[in-house]
C-alpha positions as CSV (number, residue, x, y, z in Angstrom):
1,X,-33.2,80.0,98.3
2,X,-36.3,79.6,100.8
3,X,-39.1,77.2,99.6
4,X,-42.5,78.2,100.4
5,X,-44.8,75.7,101.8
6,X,-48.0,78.0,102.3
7,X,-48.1,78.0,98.2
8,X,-48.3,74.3,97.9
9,X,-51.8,73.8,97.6
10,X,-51.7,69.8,96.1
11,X,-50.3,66.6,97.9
12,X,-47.6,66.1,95.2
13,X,-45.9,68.4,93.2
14,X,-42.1,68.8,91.4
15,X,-39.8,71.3,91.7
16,X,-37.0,72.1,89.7
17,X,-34.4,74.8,89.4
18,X,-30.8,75.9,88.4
19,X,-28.8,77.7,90.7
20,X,-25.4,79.7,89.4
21,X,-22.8,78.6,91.1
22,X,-22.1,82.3,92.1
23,X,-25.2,82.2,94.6
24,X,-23.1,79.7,97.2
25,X,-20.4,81.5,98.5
26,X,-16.7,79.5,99.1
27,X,-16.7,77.1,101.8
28,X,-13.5,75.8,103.7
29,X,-13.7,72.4,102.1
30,X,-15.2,73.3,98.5
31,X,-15.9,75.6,95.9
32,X,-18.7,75.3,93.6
33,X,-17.4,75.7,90.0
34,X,-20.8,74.5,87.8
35,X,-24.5,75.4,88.4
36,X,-26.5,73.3,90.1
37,X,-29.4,71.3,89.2
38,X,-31.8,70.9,92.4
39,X,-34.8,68.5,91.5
40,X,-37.4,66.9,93.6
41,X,-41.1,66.0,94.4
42,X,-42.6,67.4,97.1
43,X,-45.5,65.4,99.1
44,X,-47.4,67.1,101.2
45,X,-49.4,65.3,104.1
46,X,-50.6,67.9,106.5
47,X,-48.1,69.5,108.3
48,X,-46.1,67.3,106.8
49,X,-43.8,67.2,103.9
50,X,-41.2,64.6,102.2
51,X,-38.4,65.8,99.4
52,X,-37.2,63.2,96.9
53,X,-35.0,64.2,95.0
54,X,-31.4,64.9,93.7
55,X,-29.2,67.3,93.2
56,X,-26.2,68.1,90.5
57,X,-22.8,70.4,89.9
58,X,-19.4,69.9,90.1
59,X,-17.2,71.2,92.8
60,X,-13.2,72.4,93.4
61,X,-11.6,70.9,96.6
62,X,-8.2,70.9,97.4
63,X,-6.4,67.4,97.0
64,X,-5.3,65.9,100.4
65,X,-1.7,64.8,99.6
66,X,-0.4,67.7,97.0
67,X,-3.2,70.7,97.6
68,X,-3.6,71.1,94.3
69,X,-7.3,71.8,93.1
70,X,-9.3,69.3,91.2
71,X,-12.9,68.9,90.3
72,X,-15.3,66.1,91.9
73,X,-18.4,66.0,90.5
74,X,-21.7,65.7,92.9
75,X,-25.0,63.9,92.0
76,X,-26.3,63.3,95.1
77,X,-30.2,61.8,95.8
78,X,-31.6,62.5,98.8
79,X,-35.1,61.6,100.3
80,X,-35.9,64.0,103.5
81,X,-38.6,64.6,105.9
82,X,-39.6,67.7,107.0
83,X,-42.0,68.7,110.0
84,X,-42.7,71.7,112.1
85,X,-40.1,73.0,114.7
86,X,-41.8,72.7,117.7
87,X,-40.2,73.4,121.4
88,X,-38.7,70.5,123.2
89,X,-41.0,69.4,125.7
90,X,-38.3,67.5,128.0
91,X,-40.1,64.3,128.1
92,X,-36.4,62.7,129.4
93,X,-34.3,60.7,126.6
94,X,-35.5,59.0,123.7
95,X,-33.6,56.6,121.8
96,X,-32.9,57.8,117.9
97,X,-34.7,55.8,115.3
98,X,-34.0,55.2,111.4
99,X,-36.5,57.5,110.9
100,X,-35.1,60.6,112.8
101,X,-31.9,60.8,110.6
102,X,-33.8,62.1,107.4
103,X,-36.4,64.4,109.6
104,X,-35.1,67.6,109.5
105,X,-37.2,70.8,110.7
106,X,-38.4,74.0,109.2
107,X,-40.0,77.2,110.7
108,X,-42.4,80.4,109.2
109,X,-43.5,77.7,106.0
110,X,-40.1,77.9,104.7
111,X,-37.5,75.2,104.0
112,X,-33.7,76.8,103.2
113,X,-33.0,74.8,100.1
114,X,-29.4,76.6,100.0
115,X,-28.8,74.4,103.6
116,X,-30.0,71.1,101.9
117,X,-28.2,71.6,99.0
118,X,-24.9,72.4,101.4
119,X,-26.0,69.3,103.2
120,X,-25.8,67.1,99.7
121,X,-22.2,68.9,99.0
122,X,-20.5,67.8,102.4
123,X,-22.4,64.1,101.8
124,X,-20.7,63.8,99.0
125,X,-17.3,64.5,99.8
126,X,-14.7,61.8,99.8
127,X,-13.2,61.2,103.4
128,X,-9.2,62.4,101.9
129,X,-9.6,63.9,98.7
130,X,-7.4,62.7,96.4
131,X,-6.6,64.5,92.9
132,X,-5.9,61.2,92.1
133,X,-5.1,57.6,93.3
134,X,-0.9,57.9,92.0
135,X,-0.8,61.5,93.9
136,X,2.8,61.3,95.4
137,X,1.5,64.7,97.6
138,X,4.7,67.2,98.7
139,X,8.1,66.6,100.0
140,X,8.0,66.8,103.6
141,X,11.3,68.8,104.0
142,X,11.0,71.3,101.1
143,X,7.5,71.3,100.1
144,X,8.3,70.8,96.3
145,X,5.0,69.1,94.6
146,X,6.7,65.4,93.9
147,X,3.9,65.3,91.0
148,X,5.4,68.2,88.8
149,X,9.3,67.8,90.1
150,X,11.5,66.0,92.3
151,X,14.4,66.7,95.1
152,X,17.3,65.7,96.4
153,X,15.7,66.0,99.9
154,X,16.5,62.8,102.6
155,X,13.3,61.0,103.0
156,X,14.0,58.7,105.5
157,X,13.2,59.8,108.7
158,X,14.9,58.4,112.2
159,X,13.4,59.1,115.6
160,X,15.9,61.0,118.1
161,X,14.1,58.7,120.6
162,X,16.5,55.7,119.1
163,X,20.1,57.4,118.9
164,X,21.2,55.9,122.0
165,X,20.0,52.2,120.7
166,X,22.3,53.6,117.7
167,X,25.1,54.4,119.0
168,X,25.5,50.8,120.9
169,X,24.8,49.2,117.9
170,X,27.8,50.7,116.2
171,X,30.1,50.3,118.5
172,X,29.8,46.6,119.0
């Protein structure tokens, strides 16, 4: 998944391609489950080069309450610059502008599209995935999904740290 930037020859042109979703391989936090739709316009300016563009599928995660899969669906836009990894040259700090958060770097006249595209996935992600917003997650003592079934389980919890504050309290 490596675009080639010695074959762009114009200063704008559009790329567009459909990956399966059997060319990204699981990931910790998601699975992709749909092929994905990666579309953008390419402007070249020298060494130079700027991706707009979006890119499309639908992924698996695991919800955060009940860890049962669900789908979240991904259309994520993205506008990047790209210049030539060069070597740092240790001219002491620099402070981060706007601008430095979409530069990223390529080397040999290739960009790895599969790591942008990763990039978009992660972007995308909710902060706590939720199957959804009624998800009443798993019991804390049995680990029954509360979704599907319910227990008989206790579900208030005391801290030890308060049995002596207890104790007085009943005896008076």
């Amino acid at each position: 998944m490596l675009l080639d930037l010695s074959r762009i020859r114009t200063a704008h042109e559009r790329y567009e391609k459909t990956y399966s979703a059997s060319a990204f391989p699981a990931d910790s936090a998601y699975t992709v489950v749909a092929p994905v739709v990666l579309a953008f316009d390419i402007f070249k300016d020298k060494q130079q080069f700027r991706l707009v563009g979006s890119v499309q599928t639908t992924l698996q995660l695991p919800c955060s309450r009940c860890l049962e899969p669900f789908t979240w669906p991904v259309d994520a836009a993205f506008e990047l610059r790209f210049q030539p990894h060069t070597e740092n040259s240790g001219d002491g700090e620099v402070e981060i502008e706007e601008d430095d958060l979409s530069t990223a770097f390529y080397e040999n006249d290739e960009i790895d599209l599969g790591q942008l595209m990763r990039e978009q996935f992660l972007l995308s992600l909710p902060m706590k995935p939720l199957c959804g917003d009624e998800c009443k997650g798993l019991c804390p003592a049995c680990g029954i999904n509360l979704n599907r079934e319910s227990c008989d389980c206790k579900r208030g919890w005391e801290d030890p740290r308060f049995e002596a504050l207890r104790e007085i309290r009943t005896k008076n």
